[in-house]
Steps between C-alpha positions, in 0.01 A plus 500: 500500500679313272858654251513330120834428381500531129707273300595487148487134450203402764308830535336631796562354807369523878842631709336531839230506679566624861832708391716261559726500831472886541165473657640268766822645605660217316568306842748225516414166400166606484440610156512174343213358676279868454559452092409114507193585760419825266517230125357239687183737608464644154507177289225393745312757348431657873734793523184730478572846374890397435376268268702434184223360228576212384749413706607124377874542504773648803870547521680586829910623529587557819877526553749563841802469674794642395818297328723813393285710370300306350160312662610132662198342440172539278179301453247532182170352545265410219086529570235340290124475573415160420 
């Protein structure tokens, strides 16, 4: 099941495909590897009926830690099917 994000400038858009962390509990220092795992599987093209059509292009955020109040660290990772 997959959420579009709609956006003035770059129209629709595939959010998520496995509802993000809330279907895992968001565990610690886990999520990062489920989302790359979860865009890795779907821009193989073998994510069955999660399947995003089409999928050429993924973007992961995964952020943690806390400095203040704000996160200490975060990581963005950019997919492409070659």
């Amino acid at each position: 099941m997959s959420a579009l994000c709609r956006n003035s400038t770059a129209g629709e858009r595939t959010r998520s495909s496995k509802r993000a962390s809330a279907s895992r509990g968001h565990p610690v220092a886990a999520t990062g590897l489920a989302q790359i795992y979860e865009l890795t599987t779907q821009l193989r093209h073998s994510a069955g009926a999660r399947q995003v059509e089409g999928a050429r292009l993924a973007l992961q955020e995964n952020s943690g830690g806390l400095l203040g109040i704000e996160e200490g660290a975060a990581v963005v990772t950019i997919l492409q099917r070659s």
